[in-house]
Phi, psi and omega in degrees: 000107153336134177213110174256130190253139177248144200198150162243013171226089170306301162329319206258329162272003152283330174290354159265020197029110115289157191279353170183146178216138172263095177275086179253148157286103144212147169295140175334143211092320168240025185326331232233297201185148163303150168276150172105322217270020179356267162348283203285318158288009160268309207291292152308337158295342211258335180259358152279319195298315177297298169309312179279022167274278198283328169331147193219336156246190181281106183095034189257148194218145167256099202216163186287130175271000000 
């Protein structure tokens, strides 16, 4: 099973490989999306669903630009 890990805190899950990771500025607590914040937690679905599409290695990460 494909597993994309989303995280705000980059320093501490790259020292854990995970096989694909999702890098949002959002604060701790709201990793996924703000509550209330629909748009935006589709948004992070549509850029996990992408990364375990398009990866092509081990460690492939997506993160706001």
């Amino acid at each position: 099973m494909a597993t994309v890990l989303v995280t705000v805190m980059e320093p501490l899950t790259t020292f854990a490989r995970p096989p694909r990771q999702v890098i949002r500025k959002l604060n701790i607590g709201a990793t996924i999306g703000r509550p209330n914040d629909i748009s935006g937690q589709m948004e992070t679905l549509r850029r996990m669903i992408s990364l375990v599409d398009e990866a092509e290695e081990y460690g492939a990460v997506g993160r706001d630009e």
